[in-house]
C-alpha positions in Angstrom: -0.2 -16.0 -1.3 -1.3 -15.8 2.4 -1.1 -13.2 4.2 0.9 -10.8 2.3 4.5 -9.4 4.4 5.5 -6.1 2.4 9.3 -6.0 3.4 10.7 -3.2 4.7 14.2 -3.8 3.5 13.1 -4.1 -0.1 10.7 -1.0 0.2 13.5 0.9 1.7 15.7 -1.0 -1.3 13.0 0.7 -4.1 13.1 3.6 -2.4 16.1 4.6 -2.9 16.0 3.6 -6.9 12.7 5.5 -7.0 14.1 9.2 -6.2 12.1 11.0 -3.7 9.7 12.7 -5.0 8.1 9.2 -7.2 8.8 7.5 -3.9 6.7 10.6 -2.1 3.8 10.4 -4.9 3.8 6.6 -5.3 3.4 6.0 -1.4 0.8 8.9 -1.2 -1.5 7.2 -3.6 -1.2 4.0 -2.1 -2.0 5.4 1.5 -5.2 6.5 0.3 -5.9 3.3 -1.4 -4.8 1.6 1.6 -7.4 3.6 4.2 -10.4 3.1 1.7 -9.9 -0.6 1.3 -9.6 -0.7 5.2 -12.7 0.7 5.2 -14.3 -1.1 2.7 -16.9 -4.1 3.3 -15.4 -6.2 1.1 -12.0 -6.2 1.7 -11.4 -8.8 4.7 -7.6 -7.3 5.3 -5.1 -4.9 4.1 -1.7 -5.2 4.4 0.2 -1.8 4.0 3.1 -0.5 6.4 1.3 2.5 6.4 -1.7 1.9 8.5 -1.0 1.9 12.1 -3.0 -1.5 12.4 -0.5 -2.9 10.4 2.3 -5.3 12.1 5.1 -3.9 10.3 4.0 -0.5 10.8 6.4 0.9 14.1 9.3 -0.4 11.9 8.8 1.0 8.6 7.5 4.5 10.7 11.4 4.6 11.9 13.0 3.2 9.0 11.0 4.0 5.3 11.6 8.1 4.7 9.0 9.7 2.7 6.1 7.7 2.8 5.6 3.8 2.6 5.4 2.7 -0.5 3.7 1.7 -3.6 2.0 -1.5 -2.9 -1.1 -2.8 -1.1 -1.8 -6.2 -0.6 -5.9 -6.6 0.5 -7.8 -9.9 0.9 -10.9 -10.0 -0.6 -13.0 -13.4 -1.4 -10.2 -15.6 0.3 -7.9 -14.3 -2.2 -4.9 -12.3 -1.6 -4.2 -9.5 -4.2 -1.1 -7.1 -4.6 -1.7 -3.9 -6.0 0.8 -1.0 -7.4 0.4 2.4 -7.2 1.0 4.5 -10.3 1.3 8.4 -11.3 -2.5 9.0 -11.8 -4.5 10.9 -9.4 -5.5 8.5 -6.1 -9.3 9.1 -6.5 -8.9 8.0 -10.0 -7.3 4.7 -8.7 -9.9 3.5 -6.0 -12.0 4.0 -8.3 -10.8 1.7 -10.9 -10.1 -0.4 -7.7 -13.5 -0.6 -6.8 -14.9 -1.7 -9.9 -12.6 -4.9 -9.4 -14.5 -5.3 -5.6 
């Protein structure tokens, strides 16, 4: 996969199809998944338009309204992964996360 691009038209795209308030959940659990693998010694990048270390982050801070999104895409082994945030609670999902690290 390389390094993983999230676009920010086609976030922008599902955010509109989403509604705002599973846009606004979505993107909230995936911003905590996104700081802890940042954090996390295993993880050797993290791609989310939500960290301000990411590339894409000034645009998708001016464009994306209500958060940035469902997905993370994290490095880990040499391999590039894409994961999806769902409805459960966000501690609930780094852990299950972390059991795949």
């Amino acid at each position: 996969m390389g390094e993983k691009d999230l676009d920010i038209d086609a976030l922008s795209a599902l955010s509109s199809q989403m509604g705002r308030e599973r846009w606004r959940a979505l993107s909230d659990a995936a911003q905590v998944v996104a700081n802890y693998l940042a954090c996390h010694p295993r993880v050797e990048a993290v791609r989310y338009p939500g960290l301000k270390s990411d590339p894409d982050f000034p645009r998708a801070a001016s464009e994306l309204v209500g958060g940035f999104g469902p997905y993370v895409a994290y490095r880990s082994a040499g391999e590039w992964r894409l994961w999806e945030a769902d409805e459960r609670d966000a501690r609930e999902q780094v852990m299950e996360l972390e059991l795949s690290l």
